[in-house]
N, C-alpha and C positions, 0 to 999 in steps of 0.2 A: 496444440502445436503452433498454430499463428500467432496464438498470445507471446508465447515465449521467443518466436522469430522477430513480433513487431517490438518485444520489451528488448531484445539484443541490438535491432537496428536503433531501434530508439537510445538506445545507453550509448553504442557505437557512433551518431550522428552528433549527442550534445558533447561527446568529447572531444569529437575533429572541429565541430563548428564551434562549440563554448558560446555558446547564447548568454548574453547580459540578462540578467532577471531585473527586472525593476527595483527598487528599492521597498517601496509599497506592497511588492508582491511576496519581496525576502522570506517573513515571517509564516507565510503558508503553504510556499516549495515543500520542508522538511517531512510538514507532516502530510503532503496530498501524497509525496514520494512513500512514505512510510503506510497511508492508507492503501496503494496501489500496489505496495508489496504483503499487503497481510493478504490482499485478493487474488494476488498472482499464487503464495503458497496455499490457500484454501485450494484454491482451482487446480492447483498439482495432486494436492490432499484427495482429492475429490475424484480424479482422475485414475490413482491407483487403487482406491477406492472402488473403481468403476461405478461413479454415481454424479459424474460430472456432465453438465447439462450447460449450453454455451449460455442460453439464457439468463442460469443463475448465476452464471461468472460476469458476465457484463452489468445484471444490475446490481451485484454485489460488490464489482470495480466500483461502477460510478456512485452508488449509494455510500460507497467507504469514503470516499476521497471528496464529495459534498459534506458528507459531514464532519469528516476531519476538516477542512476548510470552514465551514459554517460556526464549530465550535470554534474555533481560533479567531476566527472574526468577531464572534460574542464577546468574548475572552478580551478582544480589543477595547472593545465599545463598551465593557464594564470595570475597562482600565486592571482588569487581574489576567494578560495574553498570555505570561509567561508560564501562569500557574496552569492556566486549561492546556496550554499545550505542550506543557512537560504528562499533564495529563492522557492526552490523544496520545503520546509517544509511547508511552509506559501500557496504554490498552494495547494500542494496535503492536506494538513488540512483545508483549506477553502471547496475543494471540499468532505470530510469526515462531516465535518457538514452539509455541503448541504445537501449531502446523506441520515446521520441523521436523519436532520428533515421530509426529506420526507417520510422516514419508520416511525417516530412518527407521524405523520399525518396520514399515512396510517393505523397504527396500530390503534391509538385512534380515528381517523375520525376525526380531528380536523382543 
């Protein structure tokens, strides 16, 4: 439940305030945001599941979102960013539907 309280403040605060992202940092926003959402639905997953554990939600946020960033950074520095991180989008959004449908299954019973 704090996860979800601090991801609403947090989505609530960069709209009122609109933070400038650097330039340099542009290309790694998308996907730390897209890592930090496949964490957020595991951890819901997980939750109705009853088998959610705060532990493994935190090192599986920050483990998602390192390495989404780390690949993309590679990705840079071997001049092919675009291609790894259309890459990391298409993982970590496959596993967000996954997620998905298992909390709509679980919600609906279906």
């Amino acid at each position: 439940m704090i996860a979800l309280l601090a991801l609403l403040l947090g989505a609530t605060l960069g709209l009122v305030l609109q933070p400038n992202v650097p330039l340099a940092l542009a290309p790694y926003l998308p996907v730390a945001v897209v890592a930090a959402l496949d964490a957020l639905f595991g951890g819901v997953r997980a939750r109705l599941d009853e088998t959610f554990s705060d532990r493994v939600f935190l090192v599986s946020f920050l483990s998602n979102v390192i390495l989404a960033v780390f690949l993309v950074y590679l990705g840079d520095q071997l001049n092919v960013g675009d291609a790894l991180e259309t890459a990391v989008i298409v993982v970590f959004g496959v596993r967000i539907f996954q997620n998905l449908a298992a909390v709509r299954r679980h919600v609906f019973r279906v």
